[in-house]
C-alpha positions, 0 to 999 in steps of 0.5 A: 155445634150445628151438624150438617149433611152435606149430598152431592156427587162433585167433590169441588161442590162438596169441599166448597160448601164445607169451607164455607159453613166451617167459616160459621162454626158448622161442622160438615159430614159430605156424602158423594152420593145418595147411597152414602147419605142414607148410611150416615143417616143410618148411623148419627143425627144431623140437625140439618141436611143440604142436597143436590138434585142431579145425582147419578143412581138416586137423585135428591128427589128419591132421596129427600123422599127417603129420608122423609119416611124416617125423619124430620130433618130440615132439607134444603135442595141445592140445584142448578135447575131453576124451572118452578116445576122443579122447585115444586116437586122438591117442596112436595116430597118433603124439602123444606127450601131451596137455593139455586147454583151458582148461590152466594154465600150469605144467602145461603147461611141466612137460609140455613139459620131460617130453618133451625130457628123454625125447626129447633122448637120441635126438637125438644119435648117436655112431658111432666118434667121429662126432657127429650132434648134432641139438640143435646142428644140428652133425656132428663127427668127434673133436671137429672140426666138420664143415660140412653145409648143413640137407638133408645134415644132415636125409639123414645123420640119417635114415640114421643112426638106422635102419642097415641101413634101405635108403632109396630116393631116392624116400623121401629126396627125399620125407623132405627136399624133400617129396612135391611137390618136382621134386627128381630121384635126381640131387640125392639122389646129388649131396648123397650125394657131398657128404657123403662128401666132407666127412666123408671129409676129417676123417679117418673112414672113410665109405666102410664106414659109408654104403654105396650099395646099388645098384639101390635107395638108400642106407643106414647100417650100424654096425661092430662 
């Protein structure tokens, strides 16, 4: 089942959009406010994401620009402002759409399936037989499931999809836990040591795939 976030202070708004996208299957997490938003973001993984713009304390400009430092996530703007510069700003910060209030149902979906037809081949990686499946929350390795807890998961995939990218333990406890968590390099070495471990015992070599860059982090290289 499609999970999406839903982002807008008016409850009515919120409660409408959720019985629309339910009609289709959707299940719907609703945030009363940016703040709130990012804690579920924090805490689970949403396949797409449906903002308002006009929000007290952070609007959804500064949180689509948030979110972008630390995700992928497709985002749709829903706004009553329809002045092109409006609709500019949004796609430069990282939204992948938008849709203007009053929006008609139908549109609406069609927009909704658009992006996860556009974004659901970049949720999956395959290297050597090595599935990182991001729709299914699921890792195996020629076809034997691989058990991750959500944070291992989130750290691989973020390797993943950029080899050769060095990432510091700062980025990553800042990409997983958060940029306020206490989480310290020890965790982000532990959950490294983890995962090397499970993914060794299924066979593939890990060892030439996540390599330790000392000094600085980690990060992912492809063999050819």
């Amino acid at each position: 089942m499609v999970k999406v976030l839903l982002v807008d202070d008016e409850k009515r708004m919120l409660d409408l959009l959720e019985l629309y996208l339910r009609a289709h299957k959707y299940k719907s997490k609703k945030a009363l406010s940016a703040k709130e938003a990012l804690s579920y973001l924090e805490e689970e993984t949403f396949d797409i994401v449906l903002i308002d713009i006009m929000m007290p304390e952070m609007n959804g400009w500064d949180l689509c620009r948030t979110i972008r430092k630390n995700s992928d996530v497709p985002i749709i703007m829903v706004t009553a402002r329809e002045q092109k510069e409006d609709i500019v700003k949004g796609l430069k910060l990282g939204a992948d759409d938008y849709i203007t209030k009053p929006f008609d149902e139908e549109e609406l979906l069609a927009r909704i399936e658009a992006l996860l037809r556009r974004s659901s081949t970049a949720n999956k990686i395959e290297v050597n037989g090595l599935l990182w499946n991001e729709d299914e929350f699921e890792l195996s390795y020629n076809n034997k499931l691989i058990k991750l807890t959500p944070k291992e998961f989130t750290m691989l995939g973020y390797l993943m999809k950029k080899p050769n990218q060095v990432y510091t333990r700062e980025q990553l406890i800042e990409l997983i836990w958060g940029y306020e968590s206490q989480t310290d390099g020890r965790t982000v070495d532990s959950h490294v040591r983890n995962i090397r471990d499970k993914i060794r015992q299924v066979g593939f070599p890990i060892e030439d795939y996540f390599l330790t860059v000392w000094g600085l982090g980690y990060k992912w290289v492809n063999k050819i």
